[in-house]
C-alpha positions in Angstrom: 11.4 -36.2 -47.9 13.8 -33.5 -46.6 17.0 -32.8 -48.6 20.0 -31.5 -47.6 18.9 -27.5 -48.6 14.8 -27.8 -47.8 15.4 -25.4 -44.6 18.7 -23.0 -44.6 19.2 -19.5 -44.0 21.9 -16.7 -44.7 21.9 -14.1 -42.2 22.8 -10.1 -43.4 26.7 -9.0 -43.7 28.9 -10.0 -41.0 30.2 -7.2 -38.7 33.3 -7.0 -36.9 33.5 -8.0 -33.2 34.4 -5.1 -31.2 37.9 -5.6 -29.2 37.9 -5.6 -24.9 36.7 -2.4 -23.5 34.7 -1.0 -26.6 31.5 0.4 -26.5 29.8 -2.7 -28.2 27.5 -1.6 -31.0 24.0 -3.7 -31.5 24.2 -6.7 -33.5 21.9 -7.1 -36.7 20.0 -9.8 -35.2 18.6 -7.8 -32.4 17.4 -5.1 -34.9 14.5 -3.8 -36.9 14.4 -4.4 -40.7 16.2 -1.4 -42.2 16.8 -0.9 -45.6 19.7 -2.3 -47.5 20.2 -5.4 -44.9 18.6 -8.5 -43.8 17.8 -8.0 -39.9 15.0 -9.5 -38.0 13.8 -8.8 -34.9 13.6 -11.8 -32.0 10.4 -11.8 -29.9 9.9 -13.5 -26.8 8.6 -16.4 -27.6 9.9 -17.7 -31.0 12.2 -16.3 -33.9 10.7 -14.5 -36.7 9.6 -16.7 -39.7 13.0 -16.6 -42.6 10.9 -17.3 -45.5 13.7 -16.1 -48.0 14.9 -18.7 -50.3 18.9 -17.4 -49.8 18.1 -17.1 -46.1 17.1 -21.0 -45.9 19.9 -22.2 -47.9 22.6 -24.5 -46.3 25.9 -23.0 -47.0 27.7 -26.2 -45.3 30.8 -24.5 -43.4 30.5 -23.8 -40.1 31.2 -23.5 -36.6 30.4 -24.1 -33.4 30.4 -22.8 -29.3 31.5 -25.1 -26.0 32.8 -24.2 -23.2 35.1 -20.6 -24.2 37.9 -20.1 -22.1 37.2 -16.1 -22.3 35.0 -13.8 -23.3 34.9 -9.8 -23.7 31.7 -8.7 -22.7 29.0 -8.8 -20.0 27.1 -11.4 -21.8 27.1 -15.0 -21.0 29.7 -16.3 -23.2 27.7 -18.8 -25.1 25.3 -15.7 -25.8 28.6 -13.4 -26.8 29.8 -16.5 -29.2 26.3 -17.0 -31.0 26.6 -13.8 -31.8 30.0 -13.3 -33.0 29.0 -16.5 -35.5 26.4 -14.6 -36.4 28.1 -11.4 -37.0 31.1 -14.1 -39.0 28.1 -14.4 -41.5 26.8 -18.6 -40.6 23.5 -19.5 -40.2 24.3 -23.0 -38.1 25.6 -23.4 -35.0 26.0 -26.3 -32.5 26.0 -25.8 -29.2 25.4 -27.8 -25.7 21.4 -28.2 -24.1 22.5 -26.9 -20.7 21.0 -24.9 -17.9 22.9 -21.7 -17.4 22.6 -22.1 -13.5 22.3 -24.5 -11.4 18.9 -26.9 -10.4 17.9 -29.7 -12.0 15.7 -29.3 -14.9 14.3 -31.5 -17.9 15.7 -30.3 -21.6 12.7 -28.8 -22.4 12.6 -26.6 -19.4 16.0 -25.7 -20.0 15.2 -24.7 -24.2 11.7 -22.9 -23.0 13.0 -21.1 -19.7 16.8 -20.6 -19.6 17.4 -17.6 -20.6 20.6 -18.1 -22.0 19.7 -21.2 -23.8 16.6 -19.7 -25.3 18.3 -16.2 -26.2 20.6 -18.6 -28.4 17.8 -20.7 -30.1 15.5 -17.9 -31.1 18.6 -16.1 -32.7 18.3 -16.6 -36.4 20.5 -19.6 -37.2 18.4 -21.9 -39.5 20.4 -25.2 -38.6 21.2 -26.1 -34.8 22.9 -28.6 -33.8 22.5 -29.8 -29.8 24.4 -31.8 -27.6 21.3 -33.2 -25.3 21.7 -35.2 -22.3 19.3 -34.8 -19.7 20.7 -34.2 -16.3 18.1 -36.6 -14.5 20.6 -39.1 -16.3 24.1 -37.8 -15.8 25.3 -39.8 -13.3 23.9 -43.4 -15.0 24.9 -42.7 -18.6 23.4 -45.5 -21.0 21.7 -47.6 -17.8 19.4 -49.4 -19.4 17.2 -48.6 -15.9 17.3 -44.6 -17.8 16.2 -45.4 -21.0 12.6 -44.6 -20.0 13.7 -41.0 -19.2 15.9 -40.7 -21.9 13.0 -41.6 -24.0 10.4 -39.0 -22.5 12.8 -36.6 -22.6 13.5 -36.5 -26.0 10.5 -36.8 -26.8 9.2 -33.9 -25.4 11.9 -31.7 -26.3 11.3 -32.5 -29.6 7.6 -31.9 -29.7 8.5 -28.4 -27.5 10.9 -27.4 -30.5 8.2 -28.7 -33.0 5.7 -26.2 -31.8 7.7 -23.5 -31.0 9.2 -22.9 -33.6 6.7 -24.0 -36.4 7.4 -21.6 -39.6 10.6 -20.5 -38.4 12.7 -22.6 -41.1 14.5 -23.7 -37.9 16.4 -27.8 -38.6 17.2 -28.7 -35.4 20.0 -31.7 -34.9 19.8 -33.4 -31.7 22.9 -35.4 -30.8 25.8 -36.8 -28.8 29.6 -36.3 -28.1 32.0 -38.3 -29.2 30.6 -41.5 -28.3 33.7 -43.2 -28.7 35.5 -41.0 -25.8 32.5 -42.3 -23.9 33.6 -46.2 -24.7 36.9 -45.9 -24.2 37.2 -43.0 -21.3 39.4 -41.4 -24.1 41.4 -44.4 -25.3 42.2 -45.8 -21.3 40.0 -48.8 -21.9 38.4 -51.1 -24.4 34.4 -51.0 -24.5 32.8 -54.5 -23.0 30.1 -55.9 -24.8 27.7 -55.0 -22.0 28.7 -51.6 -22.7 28.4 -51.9 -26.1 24.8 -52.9 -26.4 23.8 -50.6 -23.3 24.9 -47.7 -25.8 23.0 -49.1 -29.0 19.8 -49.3 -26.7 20.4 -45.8 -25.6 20.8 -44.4 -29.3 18.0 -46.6 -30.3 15.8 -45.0 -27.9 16.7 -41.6 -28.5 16.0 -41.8 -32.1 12.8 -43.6 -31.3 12.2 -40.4 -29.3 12.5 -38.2 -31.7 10.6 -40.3 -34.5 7.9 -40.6 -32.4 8.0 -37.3 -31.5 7.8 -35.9 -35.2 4.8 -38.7 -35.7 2.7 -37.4 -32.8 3.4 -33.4 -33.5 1.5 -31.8 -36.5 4.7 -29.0 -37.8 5.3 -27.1 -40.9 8.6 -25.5 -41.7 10.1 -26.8 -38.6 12.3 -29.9 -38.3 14.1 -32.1 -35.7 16.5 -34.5 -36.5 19.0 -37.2 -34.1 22.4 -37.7 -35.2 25.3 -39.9 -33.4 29.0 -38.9 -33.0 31.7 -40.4 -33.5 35.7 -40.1 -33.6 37.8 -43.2 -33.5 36.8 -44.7 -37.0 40.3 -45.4 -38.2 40.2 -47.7 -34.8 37.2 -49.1 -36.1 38.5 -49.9 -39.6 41.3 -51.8 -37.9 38.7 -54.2 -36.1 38.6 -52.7 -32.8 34.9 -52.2 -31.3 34.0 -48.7 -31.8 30.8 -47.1 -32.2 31.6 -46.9 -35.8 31.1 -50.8 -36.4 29.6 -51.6 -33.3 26.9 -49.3 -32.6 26.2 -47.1 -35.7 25.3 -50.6 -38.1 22.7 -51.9 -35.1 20.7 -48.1 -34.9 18.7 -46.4 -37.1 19.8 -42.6 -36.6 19.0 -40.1 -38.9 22.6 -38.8 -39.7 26.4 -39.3 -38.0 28.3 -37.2 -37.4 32.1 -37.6 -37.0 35.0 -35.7 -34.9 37.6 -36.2 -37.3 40.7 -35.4 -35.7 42.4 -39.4 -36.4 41.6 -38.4 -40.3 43.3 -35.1 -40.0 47.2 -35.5 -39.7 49.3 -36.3 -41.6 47.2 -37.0 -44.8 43.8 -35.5 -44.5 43.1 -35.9 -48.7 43.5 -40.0 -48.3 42.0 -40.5 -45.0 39.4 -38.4 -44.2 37.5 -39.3 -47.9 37.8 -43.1 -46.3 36.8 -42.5 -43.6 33.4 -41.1 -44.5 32.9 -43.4 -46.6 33.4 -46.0 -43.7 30.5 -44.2 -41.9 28.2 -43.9 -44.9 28.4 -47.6 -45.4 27.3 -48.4 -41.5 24.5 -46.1 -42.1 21.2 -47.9 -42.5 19.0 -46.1 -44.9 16.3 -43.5 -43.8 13.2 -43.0 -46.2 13.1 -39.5 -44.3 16.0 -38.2 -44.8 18.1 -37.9 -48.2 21.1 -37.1 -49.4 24.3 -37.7 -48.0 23.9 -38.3 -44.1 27.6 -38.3 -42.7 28.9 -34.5 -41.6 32.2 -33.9 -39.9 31.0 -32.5 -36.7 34.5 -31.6 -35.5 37.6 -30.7 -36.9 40.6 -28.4 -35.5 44.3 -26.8 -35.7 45.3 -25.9 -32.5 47.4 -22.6 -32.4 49.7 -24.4 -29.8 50.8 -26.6 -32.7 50.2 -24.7 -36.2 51.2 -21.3 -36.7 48.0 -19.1 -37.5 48.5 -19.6 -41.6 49.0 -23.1 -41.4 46.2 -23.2 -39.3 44.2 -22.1 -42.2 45.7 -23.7 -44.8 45.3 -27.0 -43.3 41.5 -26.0 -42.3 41.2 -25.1 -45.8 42.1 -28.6 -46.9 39.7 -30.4 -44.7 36.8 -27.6 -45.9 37.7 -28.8 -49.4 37.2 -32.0 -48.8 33.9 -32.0 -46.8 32.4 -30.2 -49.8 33.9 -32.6 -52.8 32.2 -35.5 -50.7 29.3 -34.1 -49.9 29.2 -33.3 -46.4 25.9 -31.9 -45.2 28.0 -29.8 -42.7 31.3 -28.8 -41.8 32.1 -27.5 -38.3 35.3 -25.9 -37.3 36.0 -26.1 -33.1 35.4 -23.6 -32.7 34.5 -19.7 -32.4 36.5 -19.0 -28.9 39.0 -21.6 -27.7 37.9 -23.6 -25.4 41.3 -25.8 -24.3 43.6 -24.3 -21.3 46.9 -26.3 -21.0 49.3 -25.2 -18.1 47.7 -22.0 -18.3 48.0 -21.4 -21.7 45.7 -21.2 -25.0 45.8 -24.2 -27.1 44.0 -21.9 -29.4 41.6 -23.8 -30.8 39.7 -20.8 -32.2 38.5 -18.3 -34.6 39.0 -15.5 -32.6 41.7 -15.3 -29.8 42.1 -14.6 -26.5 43.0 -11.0 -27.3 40.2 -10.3 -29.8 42.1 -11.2 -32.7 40.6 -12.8 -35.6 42.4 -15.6 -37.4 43.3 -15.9 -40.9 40.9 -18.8 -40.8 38.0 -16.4 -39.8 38.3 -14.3 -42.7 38.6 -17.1 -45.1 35.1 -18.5 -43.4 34.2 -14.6 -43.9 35.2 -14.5 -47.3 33.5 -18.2 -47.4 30.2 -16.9 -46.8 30.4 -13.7 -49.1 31.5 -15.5 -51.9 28.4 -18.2 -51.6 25.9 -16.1 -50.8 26.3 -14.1 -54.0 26.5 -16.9 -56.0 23.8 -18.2 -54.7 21.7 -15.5 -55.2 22.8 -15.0 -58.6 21.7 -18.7 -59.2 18.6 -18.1 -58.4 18.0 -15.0 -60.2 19.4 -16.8 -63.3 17.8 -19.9 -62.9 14.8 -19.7 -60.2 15.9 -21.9 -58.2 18.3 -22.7 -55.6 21.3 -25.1 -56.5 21.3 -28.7 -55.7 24.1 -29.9 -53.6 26.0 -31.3 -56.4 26.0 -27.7 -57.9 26.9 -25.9 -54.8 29.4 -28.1 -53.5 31.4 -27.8 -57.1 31.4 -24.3 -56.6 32.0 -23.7 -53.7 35.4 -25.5 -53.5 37.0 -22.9 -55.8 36.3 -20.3 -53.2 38.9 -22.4 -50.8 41.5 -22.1 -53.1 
């Protein structure tokens, strides 16, 4: 039975990014052990094992890399974002399972050979979350005539990451976006029941994917787990079909995760606690997973909106409350903005469009600094890592 901290990881010090036009120095992750530091180096085929308890630990808070609207070096920009998370101080990431050119390729051709999808995989982030949907499927999302392919897919993806990665302390979460954008074309229609059920069977299968994958794979300090997304619960809770009540009760996923952005404004410390707890009562229960199984996958300011301190104060509030419910994770969108709007920066970011870090970066910074020492002094005290109870009431006096 896997608990929320069996397989985390806390990378060395982060390091600044370097602004446009600076000679860009190398990042730890692409170095050689040195002396004072945690740095590994990344070999062609897999990431080094991270056998250190500290490394392996799940420090929640995170964030994540789609589709940046910029970038500042010669590096593909998902490459030049995993590493600025990195270099932030996180050891999770979630990113998208796509080729980096064009061609039509399965997902595990796409994690084995692209190199801009591998590059970010073997970097040293313990937890990974994935959007995955395989582009044989595309153009017939959740046709039942697919499922087959969906099904071998996954499968062999999973098995492929299985192997691969085998000692690595690598948990890999394979998953969706937000399905309920997908029923409702973003709120221009109401889901039929056809539709409906079509999705169930296509989460169904997915997870049966993966199961079965995990069943048929001997692995050791590796992991793969499925997770659905979703974002219009507080529709749900009102009696409208969502995937919240419709789909989520009538699959057997291993976690859910939820883009919370109807929980956020104007009274995130009332609505976002109800909300998960909607979720976690439409979960059916998993004798392979424990803990808490409902993570906020997706939350955001925009800079368009919110002024860069209230940017972080509000972020701060829904950080806050992640960790007093228990959240296994708790992405911010995101590292680099991703949202253009009549030409202009919504500013959904970490760091902007001129290089600039955000208040909210340093208190994620700060975040990381403060938890890994405790951490470490846990276990030095105690000799053992904390359980999430433990963390999670610590750590929320960091946010204060």
């Amino acid at each position: 039975m896997l608990t929320r901290y069996a397989m985390t990881f806390y990378p060395a010090p982060p390091l600044a990014i370097d602004p446009p036009g600076a000679r860009r120095k190398p990042l730890w992750h692409l170095a050689v052990a040195v002396a004072g530091g945690v740095a590994l180096a990344i070999s062609a085929a897999a990431a080094e094992p991270l056998p250190s308890p500290i490394e392996r630990f799940n420090f929640v808070l995170g964030t994540q890399t789609f589709g940046a609207s910029y970038h500042f070096t010669g590096e593909a920009p998902v490459v030049e974002t995993a590493r600025a998370i990195t270099a932030l101080g996180s050891n999770t990431i979630k990113f998208k399972l796509e080729p980096s050119s064009g061609g039509e390729q399965t997902l595990t051709e796409i994690a084995r050979s692209d190199p801009v999808i591998k590059a970010v995989i073997d970097m040293p982030f313990v937890n990974e979350l994935i959007w995955v949907y395989p582009l044989a499927t595309k153009a017939r999302l959740f046709d039942p005539a697919t499922l087959g392919t969906e099904y071998r897919e996954l499968y062999d993806v999973t098995r492929y990451l299985l192997q691969t990665y085998a000692g690595t302390g690598k948990v890999f979460f394979l998953g969706n976006w937000e399905m309920d954008n997908h029923l409702t074309a973003s709120r221009k229609r109401e889901p039929s029941p056809e539709l409906l059920e079509n999705v169930t069977a296509w989460v169904n299968t997915r997870q049966q994917a993966v199961d079965d994958a995990k069943r048929d794979t001997p692995h050791s300090d590796v992991e793969v787990f499925y997770y659905l997304e979703v974002n219009l619960v507080w529709d749900a809770m009102a009696g409208k079909p969502r995937a919240a009540n419709a789909v989520l009760p009538a699959t057997h996923v291993d976690y859910v995760s939820y883009s919370a952005y109807d929980s956020l404004i104007p009274d995130p410390e009332q609505k976002l606690p109800q909300a998960l707890d909607y979720l976690d009562a439409r979960l059916q229960t998993k004798d392979a997973v424990s803990g808490k199984r409902v993570f906020i996958g997706e939350y955001g300011f925009p800079a368009d909106r919110y002024p860069p301190q209230d940017q972080d104060k509000l972020s701060r509030h829904v950080m806050t409350i992640g960790l007093t419910w228990g959240c296994p994770f708790v992405l911010y969108w995101e590292m680099y903005n991703n949202e253009v709007r009549d030409g202009r920066q919504r500013g959904f970011w970490l760091i902007d469009d001129q290089a600039r870090k955000q208040p909210v970066y340093f208190t994620l910074q700060q975040y990381y600094r403060s938890a890994h020492g405790w951490v470490t002094d846990f276990l030095n005290e105690r000799r053992r890592v904390p359980n999430p109870m433990e963390f999670d009431s610590a750590a929320v006096r960091w946010l204060q």
